[in-house]
MIVO-878598 format. One line per field, with one value per residue: residue number from 1; x, y, z of N, C-alpha, C, O in turn; residue in one letter. Coordinates in steps of 0.05 Angstrom, whole numbers, plus 5000, padded with zeros to 4 digits. Layout:
BEGIN
lumke: (NUM ...)
n.u: (X ...)
n.v: (Y ...)
n.w: (Z ...)
ca.u: (X ...)
ca.v: (Y ...)
ca.w: (Z ...)
c.u: (X ...)
c.v: (Y ...)
c.w: (Z ...)
o.u: (X ...)
o.v: (Y ...)
o.w: (Z ...)
rofi: (A ...)
end
This chain:
BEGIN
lumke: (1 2 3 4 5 6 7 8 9 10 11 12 13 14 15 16 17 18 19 20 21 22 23 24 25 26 27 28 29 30 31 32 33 34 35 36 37 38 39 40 41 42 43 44 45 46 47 48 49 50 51 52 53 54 55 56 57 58 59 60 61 62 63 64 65 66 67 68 69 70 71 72 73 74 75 76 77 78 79 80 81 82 83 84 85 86 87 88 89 90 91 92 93 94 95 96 97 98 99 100 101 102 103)
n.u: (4925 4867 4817 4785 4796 4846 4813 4783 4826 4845 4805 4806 4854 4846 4806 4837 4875 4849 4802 4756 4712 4727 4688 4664 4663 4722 4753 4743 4776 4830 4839 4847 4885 4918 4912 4938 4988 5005 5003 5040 5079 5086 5084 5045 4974 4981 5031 5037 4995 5020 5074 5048 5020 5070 5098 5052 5055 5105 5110 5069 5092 5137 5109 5095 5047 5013 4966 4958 5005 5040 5010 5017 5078 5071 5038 5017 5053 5053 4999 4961 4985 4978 4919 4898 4932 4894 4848 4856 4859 4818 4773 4710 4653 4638 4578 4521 4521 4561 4586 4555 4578 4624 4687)
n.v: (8751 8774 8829 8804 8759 8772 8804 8758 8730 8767 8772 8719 8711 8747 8727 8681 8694 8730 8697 8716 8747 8802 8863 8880 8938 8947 8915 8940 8977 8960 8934 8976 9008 8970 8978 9022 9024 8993 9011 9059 9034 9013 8945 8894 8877 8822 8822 8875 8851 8798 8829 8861 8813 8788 8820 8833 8783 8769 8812 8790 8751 8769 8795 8750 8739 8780 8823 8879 8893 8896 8918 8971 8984 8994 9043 9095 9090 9055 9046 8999 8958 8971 8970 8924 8897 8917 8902 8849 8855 8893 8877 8872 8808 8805 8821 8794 8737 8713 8720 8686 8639 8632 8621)
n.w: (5087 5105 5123 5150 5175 5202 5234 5263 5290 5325 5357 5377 5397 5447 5474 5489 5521 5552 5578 5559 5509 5455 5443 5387 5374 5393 5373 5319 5333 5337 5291 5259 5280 5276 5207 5202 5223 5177 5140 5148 5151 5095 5093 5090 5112 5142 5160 5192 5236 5245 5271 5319 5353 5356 5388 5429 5457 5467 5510 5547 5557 5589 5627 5663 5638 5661 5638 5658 5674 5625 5588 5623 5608 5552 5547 5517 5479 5430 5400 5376 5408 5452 5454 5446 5491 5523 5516 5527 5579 5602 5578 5580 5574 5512 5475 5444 5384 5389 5437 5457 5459 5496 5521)
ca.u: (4907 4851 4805 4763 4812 4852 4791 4784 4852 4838 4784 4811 4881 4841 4805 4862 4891 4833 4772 4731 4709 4728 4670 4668 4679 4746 4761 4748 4795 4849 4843 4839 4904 4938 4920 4953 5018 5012 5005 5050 5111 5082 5078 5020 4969 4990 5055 5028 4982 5051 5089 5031 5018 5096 5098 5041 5061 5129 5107 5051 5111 5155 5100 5080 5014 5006 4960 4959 5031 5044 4995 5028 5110 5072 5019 5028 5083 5035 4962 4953 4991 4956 4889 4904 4925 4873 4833 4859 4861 4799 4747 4677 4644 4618 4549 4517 4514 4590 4582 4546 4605 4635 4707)
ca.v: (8753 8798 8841 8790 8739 8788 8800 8730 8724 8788 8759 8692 8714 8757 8699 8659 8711 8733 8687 8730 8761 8820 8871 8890 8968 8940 8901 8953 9003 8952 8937 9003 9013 8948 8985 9052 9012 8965 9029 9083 9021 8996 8927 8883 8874 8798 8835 8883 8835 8785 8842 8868 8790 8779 8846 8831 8748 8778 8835 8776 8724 8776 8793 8734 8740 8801 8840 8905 8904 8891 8953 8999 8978 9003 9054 9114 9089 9030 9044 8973 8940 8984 8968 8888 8891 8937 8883 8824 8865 8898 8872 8859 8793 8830 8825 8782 8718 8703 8722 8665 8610 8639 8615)
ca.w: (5110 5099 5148 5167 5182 5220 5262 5278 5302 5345 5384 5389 5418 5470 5487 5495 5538 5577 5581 5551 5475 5461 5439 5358 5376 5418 5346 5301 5343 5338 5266 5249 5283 5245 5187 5195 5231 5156 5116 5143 5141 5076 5102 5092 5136 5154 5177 5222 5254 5259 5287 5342 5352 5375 5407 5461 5468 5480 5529 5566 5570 5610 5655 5669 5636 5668 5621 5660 5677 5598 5589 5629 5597 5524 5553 5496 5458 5413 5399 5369 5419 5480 5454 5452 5512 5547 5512 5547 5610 5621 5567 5583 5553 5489 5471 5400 5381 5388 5478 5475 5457 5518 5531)
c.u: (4890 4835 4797 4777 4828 4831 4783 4799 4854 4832 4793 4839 4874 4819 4824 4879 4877 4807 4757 4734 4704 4700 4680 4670 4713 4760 4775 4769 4820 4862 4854 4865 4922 4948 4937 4978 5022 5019 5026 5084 5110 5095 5055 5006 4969 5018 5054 5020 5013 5065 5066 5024 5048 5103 5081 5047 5098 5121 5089 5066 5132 5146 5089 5051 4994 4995 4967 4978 5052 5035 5012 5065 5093 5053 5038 5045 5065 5010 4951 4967 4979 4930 4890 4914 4910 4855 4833 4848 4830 4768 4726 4671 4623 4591 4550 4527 4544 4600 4576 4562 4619 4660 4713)
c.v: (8778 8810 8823 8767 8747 8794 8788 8725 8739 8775 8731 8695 8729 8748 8687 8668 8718 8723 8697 8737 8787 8834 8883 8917 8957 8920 8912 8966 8988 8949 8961 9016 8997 8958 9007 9043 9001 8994 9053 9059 9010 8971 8918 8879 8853 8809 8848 8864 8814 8801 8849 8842 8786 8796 8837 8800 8758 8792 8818 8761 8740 8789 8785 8725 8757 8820 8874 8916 8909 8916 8971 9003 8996 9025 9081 9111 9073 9025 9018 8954 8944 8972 8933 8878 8905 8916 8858 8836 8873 8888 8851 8827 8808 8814 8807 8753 8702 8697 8698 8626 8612 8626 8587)
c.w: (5105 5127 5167 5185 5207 5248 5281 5289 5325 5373 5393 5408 5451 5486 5499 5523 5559 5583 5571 5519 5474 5435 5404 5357 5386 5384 5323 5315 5338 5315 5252 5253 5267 5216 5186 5204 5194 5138 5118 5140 5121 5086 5092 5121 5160 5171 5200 5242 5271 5281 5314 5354 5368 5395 5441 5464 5479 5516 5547 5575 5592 5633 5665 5662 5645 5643 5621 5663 5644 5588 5589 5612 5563 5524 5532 5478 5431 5409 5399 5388 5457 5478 5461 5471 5537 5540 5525 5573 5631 5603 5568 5565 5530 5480 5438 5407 5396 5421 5485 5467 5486 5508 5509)
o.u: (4900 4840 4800 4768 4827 4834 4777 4791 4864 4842 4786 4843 4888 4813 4823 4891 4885 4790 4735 4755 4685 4692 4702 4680 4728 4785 4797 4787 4838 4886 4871 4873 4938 4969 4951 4995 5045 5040 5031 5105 5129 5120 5041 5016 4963 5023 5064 5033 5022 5069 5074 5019 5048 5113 5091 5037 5109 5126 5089 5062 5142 5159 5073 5037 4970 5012 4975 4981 5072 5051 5021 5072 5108 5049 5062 5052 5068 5000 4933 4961 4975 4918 4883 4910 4914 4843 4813 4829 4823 4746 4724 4683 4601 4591 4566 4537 4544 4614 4583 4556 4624 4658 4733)
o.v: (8800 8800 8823 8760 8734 8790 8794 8710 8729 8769 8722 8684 8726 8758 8685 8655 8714 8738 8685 8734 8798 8821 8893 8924 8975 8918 8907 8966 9005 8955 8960 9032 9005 8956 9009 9056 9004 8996 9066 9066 8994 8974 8937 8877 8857 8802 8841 8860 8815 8792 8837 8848 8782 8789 8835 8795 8750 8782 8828 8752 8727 8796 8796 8709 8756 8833 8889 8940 8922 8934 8984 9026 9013 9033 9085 9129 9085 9003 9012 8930 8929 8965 8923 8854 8903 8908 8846 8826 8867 8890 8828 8823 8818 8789 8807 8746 8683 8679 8686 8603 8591 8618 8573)
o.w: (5102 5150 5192 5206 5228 5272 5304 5307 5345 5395 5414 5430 5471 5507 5523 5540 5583 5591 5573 5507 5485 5416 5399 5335 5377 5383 5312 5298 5335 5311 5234 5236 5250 5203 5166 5193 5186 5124 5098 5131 5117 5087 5083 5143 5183 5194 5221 5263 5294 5304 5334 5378 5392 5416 5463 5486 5499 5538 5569 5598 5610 5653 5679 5674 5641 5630 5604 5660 5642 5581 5570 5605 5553 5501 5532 5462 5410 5413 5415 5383 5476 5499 5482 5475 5561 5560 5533 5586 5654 5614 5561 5544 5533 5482 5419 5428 5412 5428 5505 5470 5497 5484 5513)
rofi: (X X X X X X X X X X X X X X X X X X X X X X X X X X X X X X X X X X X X X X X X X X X X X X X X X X X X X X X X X X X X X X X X X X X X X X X X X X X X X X X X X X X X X X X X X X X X X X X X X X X X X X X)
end
């Protein structure tokens, strides 16, 4: 799984989660985190993504789909799993060609 792929998966899970597309600053911040989770556990970055990926479908299935209550259970402890779901939670429809697929 490479960057780009990863990216795609990003935005489509926080779609999936919150109607909306998340913004390519709100992407990069997440990636960015994937990578330093992939690199300081030497992991790949298909792993991280897996693990941050079961982490918040875990943490949305026990609060019902509650983004912000999911939030707050990982608020400081999980950069990459805070941002993905501050991204479900509070992110804008982002801007560029991609805004306009909508939903």
């Amino acid at each position: 799984m490479d960057e780009h792929t990863t990216r795609r998966a990003l935005s489509d899970f926080v779609l999936r989660q919150s109607g909306r597309r998340a913004s390519n600053t709100t992407l990069d911040c997440i990636l960015d985190e994937i990578k330093a989770a992939a690199l300081a556990r030497r992991i790949t970055l298909a792993q991280a993504w897996a693990a941050l990926l079961a982490t918040a479908e875990r943490l949305l299935d026990v609060h019902g789909g509650d983004a912000v209550a999911a939030l707050q259970e990982v608020a400081g402890k999980a950069p990459a799993t805070e941002l993905l779901l501050w991204a479900c939670a509070h992110e804008p429809l982002a801007d560029g060609p991609r805004a306009a697929q909508g939903p």
